[in-house]
N, C-alpha and C positions, 0 to 999 in steps of 0.2 A: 504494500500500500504506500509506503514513505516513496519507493523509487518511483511509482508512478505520479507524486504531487512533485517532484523532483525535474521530472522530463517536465511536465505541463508547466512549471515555472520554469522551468529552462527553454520551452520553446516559445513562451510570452516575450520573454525576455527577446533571443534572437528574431521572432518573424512581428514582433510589435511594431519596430519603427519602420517597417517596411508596408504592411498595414495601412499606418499614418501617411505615408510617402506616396501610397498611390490615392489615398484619400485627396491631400492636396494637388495633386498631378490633375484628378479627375475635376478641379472645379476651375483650372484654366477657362478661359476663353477668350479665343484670336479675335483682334479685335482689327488688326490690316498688316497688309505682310507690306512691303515695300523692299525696292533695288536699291542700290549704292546710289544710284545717281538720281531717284527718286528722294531718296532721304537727303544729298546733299540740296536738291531744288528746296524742300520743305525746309533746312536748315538756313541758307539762305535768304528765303522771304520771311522766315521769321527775325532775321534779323533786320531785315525792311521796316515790318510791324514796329522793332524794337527802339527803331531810329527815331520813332513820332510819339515811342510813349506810350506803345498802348499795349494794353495787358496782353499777351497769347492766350488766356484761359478765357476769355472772353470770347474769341471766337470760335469757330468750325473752319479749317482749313480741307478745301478741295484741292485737288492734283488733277489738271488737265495737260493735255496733247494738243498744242495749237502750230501743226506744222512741224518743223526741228525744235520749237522751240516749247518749256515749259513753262504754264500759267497756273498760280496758287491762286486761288480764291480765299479770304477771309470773309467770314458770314457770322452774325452773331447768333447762338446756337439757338437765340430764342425768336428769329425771324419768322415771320410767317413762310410756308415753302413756294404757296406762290409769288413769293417778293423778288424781286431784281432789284438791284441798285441800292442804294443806302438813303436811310430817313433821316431827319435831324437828329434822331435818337440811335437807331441803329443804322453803324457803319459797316458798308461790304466794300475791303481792299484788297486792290488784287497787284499782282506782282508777275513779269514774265524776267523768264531767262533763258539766254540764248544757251547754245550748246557747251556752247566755253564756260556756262557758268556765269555769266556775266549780267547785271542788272537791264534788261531793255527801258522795263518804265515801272514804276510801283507808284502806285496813286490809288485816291477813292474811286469808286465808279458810281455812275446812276446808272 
C-alpha cells in the first residue's frame, strides 16, 4: 500500500507541471502573424504616429498593398466601420512607405 501512494506522489510530482504547461499552451490565441518587412512597415508608421504625439493604443493599425509600396492605416478602435476619414474627435492617419523603407507621406486623411 505505502509503495503504491509513493509512485502516485511521485508521478504528480513529474507529469504535474506538464499538465499545467499544456493547460496554458491550450489558451493561446493568434491574434496576426506578420513578415519581417511587414512588421518593419508597422514599426515605422508607428513611429510616424509617435512624431505628433499620439498615443498607439488609441488606435487600430491596418497593413495595406498599395502597389510596391506599403500603407498603414490608423483608425480609432472605436470608429464606427462605416466611417472613412477622420472627425474632429476621431483621427484616421495613414502612413505609406516605399520599398526602401522610406516615408512617402504620413498625414491625417478625410
Amino acid at each position: 500500500m505505502n509503495i503504491v501512494r509513493v509512485v502516485a506522489i511521485a508521478s504528480l510530482f513529474t507529469y504535474g507541471p506538464i499538465v499545467a504547461a499544456e493547460q496554458e499552451v491550450s489558451v493561446l490565441k493568434k491574434e496576426i502573424s506578420l513578415t519581417g518587412e511587414q512588421l518593419v512597415a508597422f514599426k515605422l508608421a508607428l513611429d510616424e504616429l509617435k512624431k505628433r504625439s499620439l498615443d498607439s493604443q488609441d488606435y487600430k493599425g491596418t497593413l495595406y498593398k498599395f502597389g510596391e509600396n506599403h500603407v498603414v492605416i490608423f483608425e480609432d478602435p472605436a470608429s464606427p466601420t462605416d466611417q472613412r476619414g477622420s472627425t474632429s474627435k476621431i483621427r484616421t492617419f495613414e502612413v505609406e512607405l516605399s520599398p526602401g523603407h522610406e516615408v512617402v507621406r504620413a498625414n491625417f486623411s478625410r
